[in-house]
Backbone of each chain as ProteinMPNN parsed JSONL, in Angstrom:
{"seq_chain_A": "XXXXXXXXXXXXXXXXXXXXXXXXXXXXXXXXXXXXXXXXXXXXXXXXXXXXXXXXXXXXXXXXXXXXXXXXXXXXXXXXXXXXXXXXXXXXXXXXXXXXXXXXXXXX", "coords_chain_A": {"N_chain_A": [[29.44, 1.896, -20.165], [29.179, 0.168, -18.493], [30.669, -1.717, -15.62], [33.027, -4.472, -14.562], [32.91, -6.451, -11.715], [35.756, -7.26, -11.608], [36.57, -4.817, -11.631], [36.931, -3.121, -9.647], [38.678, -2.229, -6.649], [39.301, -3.279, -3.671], [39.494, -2.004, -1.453], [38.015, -0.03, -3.306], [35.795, -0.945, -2.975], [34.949, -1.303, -0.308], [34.029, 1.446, -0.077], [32.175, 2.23, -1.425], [30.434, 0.195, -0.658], [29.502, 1.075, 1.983], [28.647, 3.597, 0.971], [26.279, 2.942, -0.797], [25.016, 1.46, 1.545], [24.584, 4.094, 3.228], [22.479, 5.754, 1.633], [20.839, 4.188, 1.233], [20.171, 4.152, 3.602], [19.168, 6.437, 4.204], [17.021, 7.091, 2.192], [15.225, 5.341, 2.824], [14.364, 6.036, 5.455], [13.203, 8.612, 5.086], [11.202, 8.035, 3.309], [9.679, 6.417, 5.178], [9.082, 8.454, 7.307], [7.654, 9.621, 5.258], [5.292, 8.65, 4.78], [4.164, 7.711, 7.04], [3.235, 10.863, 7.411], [1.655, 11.148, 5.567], [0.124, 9.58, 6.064], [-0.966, 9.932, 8.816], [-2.822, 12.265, 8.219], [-4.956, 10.863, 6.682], [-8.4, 10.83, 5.396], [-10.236, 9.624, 4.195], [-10.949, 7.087, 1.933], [-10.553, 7.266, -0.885], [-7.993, 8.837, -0.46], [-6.5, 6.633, 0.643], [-6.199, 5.1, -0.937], [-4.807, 5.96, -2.503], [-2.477, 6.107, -1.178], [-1.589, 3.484, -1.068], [-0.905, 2.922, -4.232], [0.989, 4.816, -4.704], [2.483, 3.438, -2.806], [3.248, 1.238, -4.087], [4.482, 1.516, -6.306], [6.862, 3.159, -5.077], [7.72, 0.748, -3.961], [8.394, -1.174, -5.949], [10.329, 0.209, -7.426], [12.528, 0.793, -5.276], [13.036, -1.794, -4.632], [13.915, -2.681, -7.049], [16.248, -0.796, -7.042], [18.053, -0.902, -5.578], [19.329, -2.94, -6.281], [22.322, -5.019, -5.309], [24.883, -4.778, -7.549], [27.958, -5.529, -9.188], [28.187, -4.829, -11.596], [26.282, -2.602, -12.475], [26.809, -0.769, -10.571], [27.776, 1.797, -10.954], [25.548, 3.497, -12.295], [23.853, 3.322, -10.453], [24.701, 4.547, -8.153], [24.935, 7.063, -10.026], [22.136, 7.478, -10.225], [21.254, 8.013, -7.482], [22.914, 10.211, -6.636], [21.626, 12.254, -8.034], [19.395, 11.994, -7.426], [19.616, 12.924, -4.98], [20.19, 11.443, -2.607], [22.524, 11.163, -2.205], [26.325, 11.466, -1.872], [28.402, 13.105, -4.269], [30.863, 13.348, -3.021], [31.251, 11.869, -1.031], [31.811, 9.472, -2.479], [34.622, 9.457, -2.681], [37.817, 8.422, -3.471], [37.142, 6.505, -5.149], [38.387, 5.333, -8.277], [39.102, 8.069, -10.326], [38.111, 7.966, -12.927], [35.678, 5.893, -12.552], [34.427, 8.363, -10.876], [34.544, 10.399, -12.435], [32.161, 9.275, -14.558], [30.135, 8.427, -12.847], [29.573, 11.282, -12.199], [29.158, 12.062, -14.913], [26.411, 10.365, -15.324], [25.175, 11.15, -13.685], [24.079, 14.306, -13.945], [22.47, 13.673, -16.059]], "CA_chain_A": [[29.481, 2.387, -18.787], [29.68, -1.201, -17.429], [32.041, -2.257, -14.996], [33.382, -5.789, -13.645], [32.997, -6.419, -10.205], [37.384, -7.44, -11.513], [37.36, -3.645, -11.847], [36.893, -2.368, -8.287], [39.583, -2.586, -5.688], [39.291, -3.989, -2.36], [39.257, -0.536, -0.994], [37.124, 0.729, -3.601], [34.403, -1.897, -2.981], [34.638, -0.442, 0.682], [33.886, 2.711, -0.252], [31.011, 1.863, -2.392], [29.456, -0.295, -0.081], [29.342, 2.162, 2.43], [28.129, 5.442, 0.505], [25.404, 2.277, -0.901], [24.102, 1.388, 2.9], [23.756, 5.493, 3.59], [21.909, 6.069, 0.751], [19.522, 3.333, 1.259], [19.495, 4.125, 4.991], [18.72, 8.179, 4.125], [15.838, 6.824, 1.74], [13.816, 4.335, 3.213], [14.292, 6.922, 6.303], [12.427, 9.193, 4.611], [10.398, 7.33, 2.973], [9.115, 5.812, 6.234], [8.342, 9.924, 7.281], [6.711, 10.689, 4.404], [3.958, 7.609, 4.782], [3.454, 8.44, 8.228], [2.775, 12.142, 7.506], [0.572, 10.95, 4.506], [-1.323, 8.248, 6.743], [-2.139, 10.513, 9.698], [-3.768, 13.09, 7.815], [-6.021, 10.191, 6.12], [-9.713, 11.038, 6.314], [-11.46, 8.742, 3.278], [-10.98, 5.797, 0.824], [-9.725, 7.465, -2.003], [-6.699, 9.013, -0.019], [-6.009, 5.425, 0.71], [-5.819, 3.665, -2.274], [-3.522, 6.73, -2.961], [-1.163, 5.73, -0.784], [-1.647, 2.07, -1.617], [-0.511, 3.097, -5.635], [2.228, 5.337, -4.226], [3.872, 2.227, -1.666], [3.203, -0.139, -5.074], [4.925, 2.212, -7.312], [7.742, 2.677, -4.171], [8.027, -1.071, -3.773], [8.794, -1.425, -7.16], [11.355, 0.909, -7.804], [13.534, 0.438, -4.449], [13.096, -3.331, -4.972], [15.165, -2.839, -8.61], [17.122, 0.683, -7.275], [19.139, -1.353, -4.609], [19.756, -4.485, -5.914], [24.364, -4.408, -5.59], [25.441, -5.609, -8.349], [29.194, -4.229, -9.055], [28.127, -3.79, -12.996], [25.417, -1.704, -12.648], [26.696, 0.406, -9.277], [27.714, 3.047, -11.398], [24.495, 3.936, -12.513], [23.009, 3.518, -9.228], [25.325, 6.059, -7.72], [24.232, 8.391, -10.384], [20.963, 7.523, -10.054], [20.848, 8.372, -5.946], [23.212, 11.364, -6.457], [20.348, 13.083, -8.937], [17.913, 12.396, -6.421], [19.512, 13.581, -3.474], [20.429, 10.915, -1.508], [23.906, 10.36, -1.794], [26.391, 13.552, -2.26], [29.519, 12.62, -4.761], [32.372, 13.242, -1.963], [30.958, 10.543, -0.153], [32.55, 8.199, -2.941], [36.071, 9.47, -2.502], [38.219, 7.195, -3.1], [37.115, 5.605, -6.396], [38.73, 6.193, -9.453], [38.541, 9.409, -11.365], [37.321, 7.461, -14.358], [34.355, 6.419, -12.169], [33.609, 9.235, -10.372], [33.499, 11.299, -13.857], [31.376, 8.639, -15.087], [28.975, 9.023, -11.869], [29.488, 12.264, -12.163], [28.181, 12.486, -15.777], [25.481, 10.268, -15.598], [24.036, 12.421, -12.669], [23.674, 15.301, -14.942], [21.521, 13.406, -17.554]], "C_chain_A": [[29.516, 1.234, -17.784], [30.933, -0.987, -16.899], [31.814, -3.108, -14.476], [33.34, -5.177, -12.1], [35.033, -6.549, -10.097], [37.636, -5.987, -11.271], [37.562, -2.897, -10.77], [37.783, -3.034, -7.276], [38.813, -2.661, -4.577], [38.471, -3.06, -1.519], [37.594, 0.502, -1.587], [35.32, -0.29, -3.409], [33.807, -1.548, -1.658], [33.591, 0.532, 0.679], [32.722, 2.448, -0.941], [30.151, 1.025, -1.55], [28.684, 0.993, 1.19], [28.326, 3.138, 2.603], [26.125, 4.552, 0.187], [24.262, 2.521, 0.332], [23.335, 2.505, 3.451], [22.809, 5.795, 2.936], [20.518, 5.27, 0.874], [18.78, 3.76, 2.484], [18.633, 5.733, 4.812], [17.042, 7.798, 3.145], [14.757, 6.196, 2.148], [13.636, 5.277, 5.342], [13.094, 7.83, 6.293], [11.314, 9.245, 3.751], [9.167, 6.719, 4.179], [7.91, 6.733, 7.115], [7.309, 9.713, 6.512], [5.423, 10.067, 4.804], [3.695, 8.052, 6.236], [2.705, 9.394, 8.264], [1.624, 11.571, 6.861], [-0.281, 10.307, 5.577], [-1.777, 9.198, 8.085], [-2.959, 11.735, 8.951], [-5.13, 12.146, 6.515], [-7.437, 10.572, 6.207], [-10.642, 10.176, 4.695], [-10.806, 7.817, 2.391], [-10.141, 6.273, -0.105], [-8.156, 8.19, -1.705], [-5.631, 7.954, 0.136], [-5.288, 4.986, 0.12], [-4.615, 4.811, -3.177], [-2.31, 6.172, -2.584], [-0.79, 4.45, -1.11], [-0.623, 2.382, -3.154], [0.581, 3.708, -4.882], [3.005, 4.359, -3.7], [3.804, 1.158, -3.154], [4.234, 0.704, -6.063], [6.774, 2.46, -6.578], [8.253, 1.232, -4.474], [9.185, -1.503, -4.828], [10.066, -0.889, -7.362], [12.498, 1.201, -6.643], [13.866, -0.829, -4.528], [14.198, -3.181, -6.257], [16.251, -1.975, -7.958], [18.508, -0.037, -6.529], [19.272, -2.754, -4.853], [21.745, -4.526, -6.243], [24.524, -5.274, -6.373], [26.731, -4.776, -8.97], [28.442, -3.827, -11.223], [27.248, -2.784, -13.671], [25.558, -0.342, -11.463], [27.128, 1.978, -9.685], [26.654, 3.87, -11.737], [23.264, 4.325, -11.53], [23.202, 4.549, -8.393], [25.068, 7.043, -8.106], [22.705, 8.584, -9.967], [20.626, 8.253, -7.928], [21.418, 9.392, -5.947], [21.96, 12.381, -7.068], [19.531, 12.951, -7.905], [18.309, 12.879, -4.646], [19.822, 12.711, -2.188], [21.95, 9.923, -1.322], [24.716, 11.833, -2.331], [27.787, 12.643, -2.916], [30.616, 12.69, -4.232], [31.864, 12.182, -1.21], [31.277, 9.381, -1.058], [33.694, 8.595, -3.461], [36.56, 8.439, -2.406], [38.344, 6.268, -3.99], [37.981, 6.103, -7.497], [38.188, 7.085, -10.075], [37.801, 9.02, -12.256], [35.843, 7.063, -13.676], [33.569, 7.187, -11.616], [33.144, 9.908, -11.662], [32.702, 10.45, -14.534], [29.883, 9.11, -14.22], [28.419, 10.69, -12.324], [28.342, 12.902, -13.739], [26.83, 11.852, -16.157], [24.537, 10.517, -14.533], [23.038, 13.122, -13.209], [22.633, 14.989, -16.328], [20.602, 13.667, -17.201]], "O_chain_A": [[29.799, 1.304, -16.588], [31.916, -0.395, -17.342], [30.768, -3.185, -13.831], [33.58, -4.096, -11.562], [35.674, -6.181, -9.113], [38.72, -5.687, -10.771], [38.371, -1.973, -10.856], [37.687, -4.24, -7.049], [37.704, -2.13, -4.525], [37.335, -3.165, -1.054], [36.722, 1.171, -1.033], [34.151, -0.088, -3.737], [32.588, -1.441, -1.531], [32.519, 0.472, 1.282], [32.093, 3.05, -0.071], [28.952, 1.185, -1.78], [27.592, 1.556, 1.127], [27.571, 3.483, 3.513], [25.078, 5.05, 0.6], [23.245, 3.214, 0.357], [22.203, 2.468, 3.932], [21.925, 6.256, 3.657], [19.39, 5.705, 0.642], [17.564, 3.822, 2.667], [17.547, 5.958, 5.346], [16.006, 8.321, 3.556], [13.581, 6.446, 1.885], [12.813, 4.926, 6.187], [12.212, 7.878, 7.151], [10.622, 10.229, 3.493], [7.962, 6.645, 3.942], [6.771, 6.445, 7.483], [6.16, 9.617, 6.942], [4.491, 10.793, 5.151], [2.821, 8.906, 6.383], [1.635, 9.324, 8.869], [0.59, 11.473, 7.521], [-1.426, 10.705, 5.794], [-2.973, 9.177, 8.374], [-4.01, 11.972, 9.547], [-5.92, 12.712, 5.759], [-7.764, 10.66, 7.39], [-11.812, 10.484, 4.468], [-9.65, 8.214, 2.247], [-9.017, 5.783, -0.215], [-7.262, 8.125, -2.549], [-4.422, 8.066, -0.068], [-4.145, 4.56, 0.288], [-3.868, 4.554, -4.121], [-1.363, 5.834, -3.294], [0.379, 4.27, -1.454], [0.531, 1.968, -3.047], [1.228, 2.842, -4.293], [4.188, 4.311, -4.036], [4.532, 0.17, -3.053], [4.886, -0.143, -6.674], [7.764, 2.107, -7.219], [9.159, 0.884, -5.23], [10.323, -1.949, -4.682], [10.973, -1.712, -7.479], [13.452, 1.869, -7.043], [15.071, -1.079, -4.497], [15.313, -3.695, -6.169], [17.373, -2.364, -8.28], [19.68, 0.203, -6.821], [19.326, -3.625, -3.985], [22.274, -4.099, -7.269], [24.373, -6.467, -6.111], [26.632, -3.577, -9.228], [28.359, -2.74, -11.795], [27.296, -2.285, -14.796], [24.848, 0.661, -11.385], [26.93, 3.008, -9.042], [26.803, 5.063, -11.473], [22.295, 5.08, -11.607], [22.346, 5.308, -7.938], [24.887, 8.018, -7.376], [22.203, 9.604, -9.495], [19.65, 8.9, -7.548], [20.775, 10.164, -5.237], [21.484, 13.247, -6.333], [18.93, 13.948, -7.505], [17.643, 13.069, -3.628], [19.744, 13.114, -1.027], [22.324, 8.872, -0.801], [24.24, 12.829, -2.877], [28.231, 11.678, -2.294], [31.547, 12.139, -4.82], [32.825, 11.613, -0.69], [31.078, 8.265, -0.578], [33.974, 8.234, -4.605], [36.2, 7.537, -1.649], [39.197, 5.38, -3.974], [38.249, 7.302, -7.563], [37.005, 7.079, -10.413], [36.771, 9.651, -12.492], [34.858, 7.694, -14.056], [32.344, 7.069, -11.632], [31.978, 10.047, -12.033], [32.362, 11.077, -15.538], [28.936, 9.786, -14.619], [27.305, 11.105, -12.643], [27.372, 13.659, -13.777], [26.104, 12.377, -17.001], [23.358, 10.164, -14.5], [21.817, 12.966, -13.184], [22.212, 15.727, -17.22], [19.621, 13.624, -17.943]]}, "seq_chain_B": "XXXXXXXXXXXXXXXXXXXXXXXXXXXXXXXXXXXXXXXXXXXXXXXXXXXXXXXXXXXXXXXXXXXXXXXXXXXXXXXXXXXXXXXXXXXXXXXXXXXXXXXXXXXX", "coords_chain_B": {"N_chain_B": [[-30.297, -18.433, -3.368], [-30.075, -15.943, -4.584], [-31.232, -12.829, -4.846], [-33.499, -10.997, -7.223], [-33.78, -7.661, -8.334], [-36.258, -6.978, -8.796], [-38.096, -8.019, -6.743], [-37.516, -6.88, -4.333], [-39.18, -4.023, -2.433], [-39.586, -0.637, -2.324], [-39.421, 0.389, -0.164], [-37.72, -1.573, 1.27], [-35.573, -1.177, -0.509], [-34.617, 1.191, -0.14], [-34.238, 0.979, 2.912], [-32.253, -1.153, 2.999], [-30.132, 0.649, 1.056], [-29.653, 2.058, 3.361], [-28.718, 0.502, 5.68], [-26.566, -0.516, 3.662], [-24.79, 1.196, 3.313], [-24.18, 2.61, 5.881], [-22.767, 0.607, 7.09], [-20.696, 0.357, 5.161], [-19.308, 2.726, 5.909], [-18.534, 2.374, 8.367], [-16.782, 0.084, 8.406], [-14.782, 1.664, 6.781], [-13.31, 3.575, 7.966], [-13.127, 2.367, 10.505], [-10.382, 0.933, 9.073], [-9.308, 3.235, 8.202], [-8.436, 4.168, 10.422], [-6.877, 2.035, 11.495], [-4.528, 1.666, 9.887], [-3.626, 4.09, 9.864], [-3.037, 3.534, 13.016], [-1.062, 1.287, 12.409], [0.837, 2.441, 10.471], [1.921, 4.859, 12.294], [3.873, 3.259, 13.977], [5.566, 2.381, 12.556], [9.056, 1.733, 11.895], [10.834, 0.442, 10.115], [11.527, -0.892, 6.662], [10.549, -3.412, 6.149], [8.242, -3.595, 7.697], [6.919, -1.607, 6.224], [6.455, -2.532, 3.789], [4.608, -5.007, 4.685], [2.652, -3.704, 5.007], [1.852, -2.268, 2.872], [1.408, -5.003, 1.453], [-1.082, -5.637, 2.905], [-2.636, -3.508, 2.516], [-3.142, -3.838, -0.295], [-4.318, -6.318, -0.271], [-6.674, -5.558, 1.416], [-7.839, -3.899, -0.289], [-8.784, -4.876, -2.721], [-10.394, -7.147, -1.668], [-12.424, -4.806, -0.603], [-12.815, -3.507, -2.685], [-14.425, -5.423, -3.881], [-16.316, -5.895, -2.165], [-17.907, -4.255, -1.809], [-20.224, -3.857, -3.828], [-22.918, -2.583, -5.225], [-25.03, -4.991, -5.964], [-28.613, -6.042, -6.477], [-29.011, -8.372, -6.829], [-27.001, -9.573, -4.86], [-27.162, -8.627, -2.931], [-28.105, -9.799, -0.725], [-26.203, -11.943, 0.669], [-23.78, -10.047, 0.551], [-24.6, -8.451, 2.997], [-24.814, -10.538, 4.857], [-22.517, -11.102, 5.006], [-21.525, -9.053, 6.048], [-22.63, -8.85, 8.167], [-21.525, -10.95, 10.097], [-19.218, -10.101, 9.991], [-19.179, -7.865, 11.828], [-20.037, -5.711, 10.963], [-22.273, -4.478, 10.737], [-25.217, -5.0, 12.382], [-27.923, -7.252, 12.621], [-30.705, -6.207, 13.405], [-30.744, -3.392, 12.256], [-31.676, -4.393, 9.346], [-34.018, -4.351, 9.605], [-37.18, -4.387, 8.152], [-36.691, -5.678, 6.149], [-38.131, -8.095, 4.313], [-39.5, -11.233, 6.1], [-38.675, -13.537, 4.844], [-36.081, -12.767, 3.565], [-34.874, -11.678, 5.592], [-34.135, -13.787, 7.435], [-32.777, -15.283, 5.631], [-30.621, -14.089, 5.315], [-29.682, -14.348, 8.011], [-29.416, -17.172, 8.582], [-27.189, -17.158, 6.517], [-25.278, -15.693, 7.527], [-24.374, -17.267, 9.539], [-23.179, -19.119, 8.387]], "CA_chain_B": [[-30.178, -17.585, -2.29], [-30.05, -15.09, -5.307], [-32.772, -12.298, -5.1], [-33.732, -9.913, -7.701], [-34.37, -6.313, -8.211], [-37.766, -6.984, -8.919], [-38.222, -8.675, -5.483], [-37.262, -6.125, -3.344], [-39.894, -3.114, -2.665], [-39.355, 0.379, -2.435], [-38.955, 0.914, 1.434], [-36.836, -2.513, 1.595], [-34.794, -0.594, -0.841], [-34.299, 2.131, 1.331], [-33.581, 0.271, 4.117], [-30.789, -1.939, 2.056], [-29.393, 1.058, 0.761], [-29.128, 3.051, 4.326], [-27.633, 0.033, 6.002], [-25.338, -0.606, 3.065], [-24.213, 2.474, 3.435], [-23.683, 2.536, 7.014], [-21.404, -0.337, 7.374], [-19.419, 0.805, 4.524], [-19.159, 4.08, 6.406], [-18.26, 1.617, 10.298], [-15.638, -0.481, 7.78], [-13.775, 2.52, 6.115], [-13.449, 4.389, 9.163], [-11.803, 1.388, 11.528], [-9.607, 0.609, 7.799], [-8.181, 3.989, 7.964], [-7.841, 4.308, 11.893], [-5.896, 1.174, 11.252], [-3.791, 2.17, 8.952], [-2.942, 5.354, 11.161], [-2.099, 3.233, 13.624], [0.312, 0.687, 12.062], [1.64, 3.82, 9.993], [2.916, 5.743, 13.278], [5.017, 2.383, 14.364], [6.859, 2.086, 11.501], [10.416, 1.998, 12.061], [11.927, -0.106, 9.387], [11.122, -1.24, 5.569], [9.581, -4.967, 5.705], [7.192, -3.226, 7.832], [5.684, -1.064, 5.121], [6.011, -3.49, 2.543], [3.971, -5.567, 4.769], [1.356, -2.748, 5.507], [1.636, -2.135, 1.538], [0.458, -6.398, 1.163], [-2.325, -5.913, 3.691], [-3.646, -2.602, 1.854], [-3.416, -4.577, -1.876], [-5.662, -7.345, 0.415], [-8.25, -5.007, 2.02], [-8.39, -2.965, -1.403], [-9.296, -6.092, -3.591], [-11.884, -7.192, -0.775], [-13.583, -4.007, 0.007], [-13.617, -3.264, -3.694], [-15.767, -6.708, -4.598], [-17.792, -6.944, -1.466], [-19.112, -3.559, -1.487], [-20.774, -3.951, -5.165], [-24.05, -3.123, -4.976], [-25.857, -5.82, -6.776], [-29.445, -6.213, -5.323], [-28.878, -10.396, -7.245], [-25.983, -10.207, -4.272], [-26.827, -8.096, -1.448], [-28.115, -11.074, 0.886], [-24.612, -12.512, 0.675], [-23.369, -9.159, 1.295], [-25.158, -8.118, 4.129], [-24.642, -11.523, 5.615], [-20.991, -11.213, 5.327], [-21.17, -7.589, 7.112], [-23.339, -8.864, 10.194], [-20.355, -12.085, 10.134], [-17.703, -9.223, 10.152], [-19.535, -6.935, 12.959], [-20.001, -4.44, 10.135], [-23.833, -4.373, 10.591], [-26.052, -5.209, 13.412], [-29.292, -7.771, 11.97], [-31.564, -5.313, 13.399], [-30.575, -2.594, 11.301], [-32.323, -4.618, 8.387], [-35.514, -4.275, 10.01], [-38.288, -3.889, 7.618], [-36.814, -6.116, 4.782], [-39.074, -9.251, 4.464], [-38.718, -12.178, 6.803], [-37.865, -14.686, 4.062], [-34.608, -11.846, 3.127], [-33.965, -11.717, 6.807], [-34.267, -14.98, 7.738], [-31.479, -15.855, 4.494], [-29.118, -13.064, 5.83], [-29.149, -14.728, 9.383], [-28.654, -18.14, 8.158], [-25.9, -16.813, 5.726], [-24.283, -14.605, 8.339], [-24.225, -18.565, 10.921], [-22.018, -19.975, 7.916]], "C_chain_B": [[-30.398, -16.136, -3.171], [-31.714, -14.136, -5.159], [-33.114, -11.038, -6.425], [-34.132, -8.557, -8.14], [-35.709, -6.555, -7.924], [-38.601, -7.846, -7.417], [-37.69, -7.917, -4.537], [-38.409, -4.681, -3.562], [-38.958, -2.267, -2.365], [-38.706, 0.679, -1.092], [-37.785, -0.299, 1.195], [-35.863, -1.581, 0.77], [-33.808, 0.346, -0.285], [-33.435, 1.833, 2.386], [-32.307, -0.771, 3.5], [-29.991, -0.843, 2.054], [-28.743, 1.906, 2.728], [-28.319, 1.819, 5.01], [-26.491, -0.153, 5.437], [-24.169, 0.271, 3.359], [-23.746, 2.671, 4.801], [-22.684, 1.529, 7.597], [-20.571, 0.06, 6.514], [-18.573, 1.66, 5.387], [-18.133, 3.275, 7.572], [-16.558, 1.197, 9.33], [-14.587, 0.759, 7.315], [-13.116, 3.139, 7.509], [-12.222, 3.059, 9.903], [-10.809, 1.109, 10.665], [-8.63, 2.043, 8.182], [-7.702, 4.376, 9.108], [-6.666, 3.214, 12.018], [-4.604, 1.132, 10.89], [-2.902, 3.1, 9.687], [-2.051, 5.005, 11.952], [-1.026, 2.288, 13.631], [1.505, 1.717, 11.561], [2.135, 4.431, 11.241], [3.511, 4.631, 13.869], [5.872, 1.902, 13.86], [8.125, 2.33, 11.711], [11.435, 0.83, 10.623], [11.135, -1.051, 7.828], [10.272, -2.194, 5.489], [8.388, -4.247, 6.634], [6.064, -2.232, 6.921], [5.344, -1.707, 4.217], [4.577, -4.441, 3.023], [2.074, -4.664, 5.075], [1.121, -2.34, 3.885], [0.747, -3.785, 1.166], [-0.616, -6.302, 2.095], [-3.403, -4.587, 2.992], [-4.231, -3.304, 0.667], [-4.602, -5.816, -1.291], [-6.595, -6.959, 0.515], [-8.583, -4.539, 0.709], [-9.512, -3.929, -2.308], [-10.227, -6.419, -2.79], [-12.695, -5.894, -0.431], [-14.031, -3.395, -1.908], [-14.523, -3.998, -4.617], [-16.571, -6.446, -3.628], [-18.6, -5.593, -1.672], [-19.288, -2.56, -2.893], [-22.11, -3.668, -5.232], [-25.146, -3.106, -5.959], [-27.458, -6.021, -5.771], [-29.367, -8.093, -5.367], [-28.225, -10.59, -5.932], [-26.145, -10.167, -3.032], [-27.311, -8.679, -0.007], [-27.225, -11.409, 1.51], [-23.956, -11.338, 1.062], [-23.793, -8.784, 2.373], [-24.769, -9.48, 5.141], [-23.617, -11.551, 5.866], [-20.864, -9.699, 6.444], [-21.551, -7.777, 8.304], [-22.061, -10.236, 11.08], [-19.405, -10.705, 10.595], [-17.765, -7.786, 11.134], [-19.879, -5.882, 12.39], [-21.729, -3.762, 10.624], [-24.139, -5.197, 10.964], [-27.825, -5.998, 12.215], [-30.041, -7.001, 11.445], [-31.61, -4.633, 12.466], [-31.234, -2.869, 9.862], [-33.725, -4.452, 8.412], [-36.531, -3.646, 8.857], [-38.104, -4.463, 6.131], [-37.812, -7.267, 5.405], [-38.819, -10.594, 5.647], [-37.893, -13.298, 6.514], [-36.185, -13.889, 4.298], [-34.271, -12.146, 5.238], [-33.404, -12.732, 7.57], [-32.827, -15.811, 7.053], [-30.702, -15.07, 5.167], [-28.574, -13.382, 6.982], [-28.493, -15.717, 9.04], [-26.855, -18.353, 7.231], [-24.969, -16.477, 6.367], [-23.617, -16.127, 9.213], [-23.236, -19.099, 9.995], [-20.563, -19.688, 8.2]], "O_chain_B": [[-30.87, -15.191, -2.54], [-32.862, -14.557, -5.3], [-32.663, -9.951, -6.063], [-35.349, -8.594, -8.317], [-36.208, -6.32, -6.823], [-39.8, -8.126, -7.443], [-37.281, -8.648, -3.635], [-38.534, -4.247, -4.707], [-37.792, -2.592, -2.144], [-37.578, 1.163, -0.988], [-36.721, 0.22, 0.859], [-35.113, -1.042, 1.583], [-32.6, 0.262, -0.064], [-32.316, 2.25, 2.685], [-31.311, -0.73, 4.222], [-29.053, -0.902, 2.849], [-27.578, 2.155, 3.037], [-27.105, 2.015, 4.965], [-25.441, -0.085, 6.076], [-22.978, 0.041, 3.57], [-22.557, 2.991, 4.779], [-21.911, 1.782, 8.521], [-19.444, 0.203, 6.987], [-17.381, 1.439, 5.601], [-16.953, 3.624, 7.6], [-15.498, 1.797, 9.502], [-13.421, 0.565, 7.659], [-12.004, 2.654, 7.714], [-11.0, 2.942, 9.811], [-9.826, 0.905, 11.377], [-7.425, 1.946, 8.411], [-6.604, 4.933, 9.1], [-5.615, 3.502, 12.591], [-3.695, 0.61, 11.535], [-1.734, 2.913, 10.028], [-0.901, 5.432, 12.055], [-0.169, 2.276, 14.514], [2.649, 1.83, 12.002], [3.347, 4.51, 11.039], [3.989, 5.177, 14.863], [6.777, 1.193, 14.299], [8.32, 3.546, 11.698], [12.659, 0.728, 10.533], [10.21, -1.83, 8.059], [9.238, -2.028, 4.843], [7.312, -4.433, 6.065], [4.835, -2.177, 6.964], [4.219, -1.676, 3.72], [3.658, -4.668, 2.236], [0.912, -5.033, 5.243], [-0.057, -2.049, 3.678], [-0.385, -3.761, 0.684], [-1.274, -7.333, 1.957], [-4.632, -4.661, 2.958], [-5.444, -3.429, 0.499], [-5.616, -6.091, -1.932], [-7.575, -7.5, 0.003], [-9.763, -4.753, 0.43], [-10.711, -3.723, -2.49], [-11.276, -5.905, -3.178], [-13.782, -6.117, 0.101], [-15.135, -3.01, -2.295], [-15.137, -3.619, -5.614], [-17.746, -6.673, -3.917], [-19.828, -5.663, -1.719], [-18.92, -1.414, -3.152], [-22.736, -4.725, -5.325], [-25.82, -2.24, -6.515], [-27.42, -6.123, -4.544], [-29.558, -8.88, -4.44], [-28.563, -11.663, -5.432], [-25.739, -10.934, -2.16], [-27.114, -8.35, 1.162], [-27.174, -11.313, 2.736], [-23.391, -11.516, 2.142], [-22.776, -8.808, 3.067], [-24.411, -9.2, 6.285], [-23.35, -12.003, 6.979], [-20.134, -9.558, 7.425], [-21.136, -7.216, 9.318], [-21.855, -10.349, 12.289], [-19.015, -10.602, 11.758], [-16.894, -6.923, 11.246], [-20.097, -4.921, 13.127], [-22.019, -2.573, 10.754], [-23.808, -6.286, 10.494], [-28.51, -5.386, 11.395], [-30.319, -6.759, 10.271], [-32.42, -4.952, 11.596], [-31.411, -1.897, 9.128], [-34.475, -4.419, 7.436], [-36.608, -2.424, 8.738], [-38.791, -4.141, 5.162], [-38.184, -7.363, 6.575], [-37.636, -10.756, 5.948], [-37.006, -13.875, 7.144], [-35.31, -14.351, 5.032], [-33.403, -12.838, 5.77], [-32.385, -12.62, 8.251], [-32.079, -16.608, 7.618], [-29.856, -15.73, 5.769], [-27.433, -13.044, 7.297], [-27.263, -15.676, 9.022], [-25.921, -19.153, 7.278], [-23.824, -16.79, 6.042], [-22.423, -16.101, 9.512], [-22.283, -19.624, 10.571], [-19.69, -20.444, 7.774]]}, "name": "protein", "num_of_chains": 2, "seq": "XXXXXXXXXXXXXXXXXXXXXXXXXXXXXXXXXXXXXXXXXXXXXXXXXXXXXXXXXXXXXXXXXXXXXXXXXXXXXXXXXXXXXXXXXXXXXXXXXXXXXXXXXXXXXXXXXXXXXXXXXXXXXXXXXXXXXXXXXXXXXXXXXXXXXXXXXXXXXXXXXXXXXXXXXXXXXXXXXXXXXXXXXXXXXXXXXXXXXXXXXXXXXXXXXXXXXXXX"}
């Protein structure tokens, strides 16, 4: 399921950066919400150190989710379509062979 | 500076544990008002990360200092009247040697 960064056109690197930036921007969007909501309804210590484990557990896994690298962006695409923050017409444009790739490692 | 169980009476006990307890109470309290209010100015990622490294800070310090060893709790108490947590007074009725160490401790 690799692909070269040789394998993406000009165009399609466009298009992929793009759908990338929304995806990040729609997450750490909502991400930003959620901790808010969580932190004003705070009222003791152990709610805290909740959220503390939650932003460490976060951290972690946006820190790896978005790093662009063209031979892993297929997987990343699936990975943000499954969760909702990227919609597969928003990477029109790529080849069929990787959208049905995206496409099937959505569905896993 | 070390004191041991066996060197503290019954009331001093008392009085240890209710101030302990009351600065914990002053500290948690301004910690999560804190929190609140960096959390509702959030507008953009390096700011949570950095409100995520200042929780992993306070967590690790509030979960050593407030240990309670009676071998320690000079040194603790001295650090709480240093950090506005707890007022001298409030010790009133431990010994004068113990109070006397907790001032000096608190001037370092």
């Amino acid at each position: 399921m690799h692909v070269s960064e040789a394998e993406w056109t000009d165009i399609e690197k466009k298009i992929a950066r793009t759908a990338f930036d929304q995806a990040y921007k729609r997450e750490i969007e909502a991400l930003l919400k959620q901790v808010q909501k969580e932190a004003s309804t705070l009222v003791e210590l152990d709610g805290l150190w909740q959220l503390h484990d939650f932003l460490s557990a976060r951290r972690h896994e946006i820190e790896g989710k978005y790093d662009y690298q063209y031979s892993a962006l297929l997987f990343v695409f699936a990975g943000l379509v499954k969760d909702g923050w990227l919609h597969v017409n928003e990477l029109e444009g790529l080849s069929k062979d990787k959208l049905s790739k995206v496409s099937a490692l959505a569905r896993m």
